[in-house]
N, C-alpha and C positions, 0 to 999 in steps of 0.2 A: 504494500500500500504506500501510494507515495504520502509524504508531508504537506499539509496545508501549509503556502508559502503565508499567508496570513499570521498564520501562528508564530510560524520562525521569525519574520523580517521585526516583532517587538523586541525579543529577546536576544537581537545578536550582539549588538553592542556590552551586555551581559557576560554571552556566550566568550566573547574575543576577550573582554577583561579579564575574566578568569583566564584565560587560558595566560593573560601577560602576569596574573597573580604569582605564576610560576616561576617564571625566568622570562628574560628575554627573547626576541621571537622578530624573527623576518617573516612577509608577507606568505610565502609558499609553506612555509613551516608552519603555520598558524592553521590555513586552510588545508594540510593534511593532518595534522593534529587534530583539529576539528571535526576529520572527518572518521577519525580512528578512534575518539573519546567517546563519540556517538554510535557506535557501530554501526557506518557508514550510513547514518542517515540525513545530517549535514554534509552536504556540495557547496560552502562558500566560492563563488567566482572571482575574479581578481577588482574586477567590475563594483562589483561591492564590496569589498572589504577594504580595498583603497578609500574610497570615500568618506567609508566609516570610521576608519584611522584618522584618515586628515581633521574631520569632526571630532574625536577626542582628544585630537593634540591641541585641534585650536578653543577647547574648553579645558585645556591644562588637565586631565586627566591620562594623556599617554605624551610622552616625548619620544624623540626617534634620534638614532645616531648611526654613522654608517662605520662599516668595522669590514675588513680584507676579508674577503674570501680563498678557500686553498685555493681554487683555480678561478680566471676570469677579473669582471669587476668587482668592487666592494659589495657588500649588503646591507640594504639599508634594515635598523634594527627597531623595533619597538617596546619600548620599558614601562612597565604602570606607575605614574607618579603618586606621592602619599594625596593629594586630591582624588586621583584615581583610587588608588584603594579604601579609602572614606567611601568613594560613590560607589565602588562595588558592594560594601558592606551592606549600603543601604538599598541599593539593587538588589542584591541578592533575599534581604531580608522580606521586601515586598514583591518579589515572587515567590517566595516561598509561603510566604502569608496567601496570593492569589491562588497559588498550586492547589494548598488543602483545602478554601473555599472551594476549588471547583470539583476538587475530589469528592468532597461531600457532598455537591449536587451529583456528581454523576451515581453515586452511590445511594442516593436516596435521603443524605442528610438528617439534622435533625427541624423537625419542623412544626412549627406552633407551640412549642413550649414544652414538645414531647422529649424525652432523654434515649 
């Protein structure tokens, strides 16, 4: 079943932060990682994920630095700034707050006052 792109295109910005909560992280490295944490069901494009970056860098939440690679030209790098990590916290905390509301609707919740 594919993904509703609806669903994914809230939570990438999310999705990419975490993944810079780790380590450092060049473009391609991001969107295969991305695609391995999920068991291949995020496909970021390069299309979108550039964008997205430049969007967090110019909200101080990621900076970028370019650093050699073994063969070829440099690579440019992406780092989560302590802004960024603050707004992930806070990111994270309200989807996971959204996660379990929706959980409990899809599960039948509780409802009218019932336990």
């Amino acid at each position: 079943m594919e993904m509703d792109r609806s669903l994914v295109s809230g939570s990438m910005a999310l999705l990419v932060m975490k993944l810079l909560e780790g380590s450092d992280m060049y473009g391609y490295q991001m969107i295969e990682t991305l695609k391995q944490r999920s068991d291949d069901t995020f496909h970021l494009k390069a299309g979108t994920l550039y964008p997205l970056l430049h969007s967090l860098e110019e909200k101080g939440l990621v900076s970028a630095y370019e650093r050699e690679a073994a063969a070829g030209k440099p690579r440019r790098y992406y780092h989560l700034t302590e802004e960024g990590r603050a707004a992930l916290a806070e990111k994270e905390a309200a989807w996971n707050q959204y996660a379990r509301a929706v959980t409990r609707v899809l599960k039948g919740g509780v409802c009218c006052g019932e336990a």
